[in-house]
Structure formats: structure tokens, C-alpha cells
C-alpha positions as CSV (number, residue, x, y, z in Angstrom):
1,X,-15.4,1.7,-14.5
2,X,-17.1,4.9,-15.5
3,X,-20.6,5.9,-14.2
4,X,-22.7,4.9,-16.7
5,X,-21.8,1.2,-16.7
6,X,-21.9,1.5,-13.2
7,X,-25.6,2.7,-13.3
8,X,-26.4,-0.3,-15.9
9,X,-24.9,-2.5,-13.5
10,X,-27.1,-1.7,-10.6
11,X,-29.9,-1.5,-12.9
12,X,-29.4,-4.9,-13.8
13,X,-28.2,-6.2,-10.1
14,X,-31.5,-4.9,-9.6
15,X,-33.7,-6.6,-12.3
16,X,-32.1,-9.9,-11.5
17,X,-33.0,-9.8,-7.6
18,X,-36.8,-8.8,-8.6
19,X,-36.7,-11.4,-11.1
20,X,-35.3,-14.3,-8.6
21,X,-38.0,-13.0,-5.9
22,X,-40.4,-13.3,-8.4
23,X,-39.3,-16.7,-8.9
24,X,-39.2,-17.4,-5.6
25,X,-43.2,-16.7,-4.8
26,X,-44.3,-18.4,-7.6
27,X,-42.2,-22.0,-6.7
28,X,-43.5,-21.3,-3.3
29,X,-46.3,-23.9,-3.4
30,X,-44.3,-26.4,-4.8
31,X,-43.8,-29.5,-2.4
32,X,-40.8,-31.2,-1.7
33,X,-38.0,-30.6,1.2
34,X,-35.5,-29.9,-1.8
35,X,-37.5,-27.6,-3.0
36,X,-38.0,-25.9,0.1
37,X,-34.5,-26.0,0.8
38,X,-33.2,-25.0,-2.0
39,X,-36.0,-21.7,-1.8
40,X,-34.5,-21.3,1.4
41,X,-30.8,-21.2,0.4
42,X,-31.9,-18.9,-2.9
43,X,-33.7,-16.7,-0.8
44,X,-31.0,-16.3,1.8
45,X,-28.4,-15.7,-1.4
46,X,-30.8,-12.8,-2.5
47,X,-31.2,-11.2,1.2
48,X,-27.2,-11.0,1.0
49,X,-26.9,-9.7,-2.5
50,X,-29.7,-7.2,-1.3
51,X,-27.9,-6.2,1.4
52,X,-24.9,-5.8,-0.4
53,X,-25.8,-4.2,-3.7
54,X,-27.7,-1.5,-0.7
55,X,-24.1,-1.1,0.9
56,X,-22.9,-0.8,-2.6
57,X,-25.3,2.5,-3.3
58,X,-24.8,4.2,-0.3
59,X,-20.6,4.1,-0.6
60,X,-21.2,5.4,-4.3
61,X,-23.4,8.2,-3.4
62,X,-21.2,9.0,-0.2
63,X,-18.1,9.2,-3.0
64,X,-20.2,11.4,-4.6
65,X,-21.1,13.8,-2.1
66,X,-17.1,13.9,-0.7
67,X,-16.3,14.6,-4.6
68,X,-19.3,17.5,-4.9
69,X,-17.5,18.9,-1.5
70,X,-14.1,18.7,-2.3
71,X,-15.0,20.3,-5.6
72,X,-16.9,23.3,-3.8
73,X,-13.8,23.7,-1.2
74,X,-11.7,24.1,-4.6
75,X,-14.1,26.6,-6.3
76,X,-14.2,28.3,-3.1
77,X,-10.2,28.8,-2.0
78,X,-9.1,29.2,-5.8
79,X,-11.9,31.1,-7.5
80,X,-9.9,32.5,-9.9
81,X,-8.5,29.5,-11.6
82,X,-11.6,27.6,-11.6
83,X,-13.1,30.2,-13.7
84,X,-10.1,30.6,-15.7
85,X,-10.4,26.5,-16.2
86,X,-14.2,26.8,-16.9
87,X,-13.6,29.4,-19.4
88,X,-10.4,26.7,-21.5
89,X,-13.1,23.7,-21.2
90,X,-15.9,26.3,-22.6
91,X,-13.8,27.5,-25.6
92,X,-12.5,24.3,-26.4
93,X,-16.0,22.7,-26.3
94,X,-17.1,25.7,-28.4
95,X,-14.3,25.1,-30.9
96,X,-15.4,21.6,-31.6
97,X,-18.4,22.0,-31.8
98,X,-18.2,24.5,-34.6
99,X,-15.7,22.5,-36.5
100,X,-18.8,19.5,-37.0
């Protein structure tokens, strides 16, 4: 799964758990013990997926971070090649975009 559908999926994981609190305070007047219980078993269902989607974000930007240091360690034992690979992806970027 590449970043950007990543993104759009915490984005929405995030829309819909807004949404369903919204819900949630707006039903809360309404009387009834199902209602209530079934408030109760939604709103338990969003503290989880809260909690979750939260554990979610913080093992994607810890992957991150170990990436961004693994990267710098590289850079910094083989400096050399990693500017000898900057310079390939740089012509080769250059070379299509001039073809367009």
C-alpha cells in the first residue's frame, strides 16, 4: 500500500469517527434503554478504533523516522555512491522530462 492511499485512509478513518461522535451527541437525548445501549456499545467501538487508528499513526511515523535514519547512516558511510546514485536519478529525470 503506497503512502498516499495510506494518508486517504486515515483521512477517512478519521472523518468517519468525527462523523459517528457527531452522531452520537446528537442521539444523546433520545430515550429508550436500547438506545442507550446501543450509544454505549457504538461509543465503546469508536474509543477502540480511536485508540487504534492512534497506534496506527505512531508505528507509521516511527517507520518513518527508522527509514530517514537508515537513509542518513547510508549517505553518511557511502557518500560517494549516494551521490553518484543522485546524480543517475537526476539525469534520468532530466532526460524525461525533456523528451515531453
Amino acid at each position: 500500500m503506497n503512502t498516499v492511499s495510506k494518508d486517504r485512509l486515515m483521512a477517512d478513518l478519521h472523518a468517519v469517527v468525527a462523523e459517528a461522535e457527531s452522531l452520537l451527541r446528537a442521539t444523546a437525548g433520545s430515550a429508550g434503554e436500547g438506545a442507550s445501549e446501543l450509544r454505549a456499545k457504538v461509543q465503546a467501538s469508536l474509543d477502540r478504533a480511536k485508540h487504534n487508528l492512534a497506534e496506527l499513526q505512531d508505528a507509521a511515523v516511527e517507520r518513518a523516522k527508522a527509514a530517514g535514519r537508515a537513509t542518513d547512516a547510508y549517505v553518511h558511510e557511502n557518500p560517494w555512491q549516494s551521490i553518484g546514485v543522485a546524480a543517475g536519478v537526476g539525469l534520468l529525470l532530466g532526460m524525461l522530462i525533456a523528451r515531453r
